[in-house]
N, C-alpha and C positions, 0 to 999 in steps of 0.2 A: 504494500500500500504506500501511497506516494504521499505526499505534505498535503495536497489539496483534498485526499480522501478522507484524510483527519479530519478535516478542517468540515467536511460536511457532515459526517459522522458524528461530530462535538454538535454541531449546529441544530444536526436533527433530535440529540439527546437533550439538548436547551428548550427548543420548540416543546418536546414530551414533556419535559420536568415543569416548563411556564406552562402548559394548558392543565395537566396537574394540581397545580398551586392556583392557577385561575378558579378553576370547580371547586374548588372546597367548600364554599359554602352551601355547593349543589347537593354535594356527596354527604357532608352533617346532616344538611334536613332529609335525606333519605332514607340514613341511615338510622334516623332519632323517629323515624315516622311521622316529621314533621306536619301539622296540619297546614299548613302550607306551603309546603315543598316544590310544587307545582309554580308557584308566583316566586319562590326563591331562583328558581333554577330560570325562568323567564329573566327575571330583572340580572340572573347575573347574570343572562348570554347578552340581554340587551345594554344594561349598563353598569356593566363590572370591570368594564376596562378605563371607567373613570377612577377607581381608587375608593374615593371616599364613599360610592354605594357598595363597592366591592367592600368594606370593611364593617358598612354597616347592616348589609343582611350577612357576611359571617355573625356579626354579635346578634343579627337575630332568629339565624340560625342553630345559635350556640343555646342562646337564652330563651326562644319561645318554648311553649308546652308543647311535648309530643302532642298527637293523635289518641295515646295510649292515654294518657294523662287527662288530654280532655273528655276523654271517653269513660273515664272509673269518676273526674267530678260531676258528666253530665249524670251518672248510675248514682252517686251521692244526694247529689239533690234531691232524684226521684224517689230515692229513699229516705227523704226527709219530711217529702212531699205526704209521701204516703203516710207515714208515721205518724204527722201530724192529721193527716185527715183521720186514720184510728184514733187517735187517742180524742178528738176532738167527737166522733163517733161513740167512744166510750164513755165520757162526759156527761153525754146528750142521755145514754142510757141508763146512768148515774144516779142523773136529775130528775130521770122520770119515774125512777126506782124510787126514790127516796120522797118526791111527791106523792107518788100512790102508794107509800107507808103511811106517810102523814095522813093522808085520806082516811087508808083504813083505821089510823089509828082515832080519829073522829068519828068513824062509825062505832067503834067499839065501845065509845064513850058515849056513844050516844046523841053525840053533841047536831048530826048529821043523819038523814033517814037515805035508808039503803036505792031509793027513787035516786034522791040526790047524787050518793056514792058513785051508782050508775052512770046515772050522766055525765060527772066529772071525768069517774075513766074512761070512757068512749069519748069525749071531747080530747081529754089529753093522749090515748093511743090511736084516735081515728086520725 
């Protein structure tokens, strides 16, 4: 191999090592399941050869939430969601538990005729 084979051979392994070092912020968010990996890898083909976007979707490719991530807080929520409508469900059966004691405990006492009683729980379970 002669001097100018070098010389193309170095060149081509600089061109591979720059497109390399280019993608990286493409190759992070792929690798991290980026939820948007897709708009990273766009903005660095189209403007990651300015520098300063090239450095600022690496830090937001470094720094966003996985896919993975956004996917177990959107199952958090919904499991927060639900929890709260139980327990606000349970509340509800609670209260009406605890009303139609008080009822019957007025009917016991006589304080209230059994017509009455009646009606109250059918108004309060219908």
């Amino acid at each position: 191999m002669n001097e100018l084979d070098w010389i193309i051979a170095g060149g081509a392994i600089y061109i591979i090592l720059a497109l390399l070092v280019f993608f990286i912020p493409g190759f992070i968010a792929s690798s991290r399941n980026h939820e948007y990996s897709v708009a990273i890898w766009l903005i660095n083909i189209l403007l990651g050869w300015t520098g300063l976007v090239w450095i600022g979707i690496l830090i937001w490719a470094i720094v966003g939430d996985s896919s993975d991530v956004v996917a177990l807080k959107k199952e958090e929520l919904k499991q927060r969601v639900t929890k709260t409508e139980s327990q606000s469900k349970s509340e509800s059966v609670k209260g009406l538990s605890d009303e139609l004691r008080k009822l019957k405990g007025l009917l016991d006492e006589e304080i209230i005729t059994q017509d009455e009683f009646d009606k109250k729980k059918a108004e309060l379970l219908g």
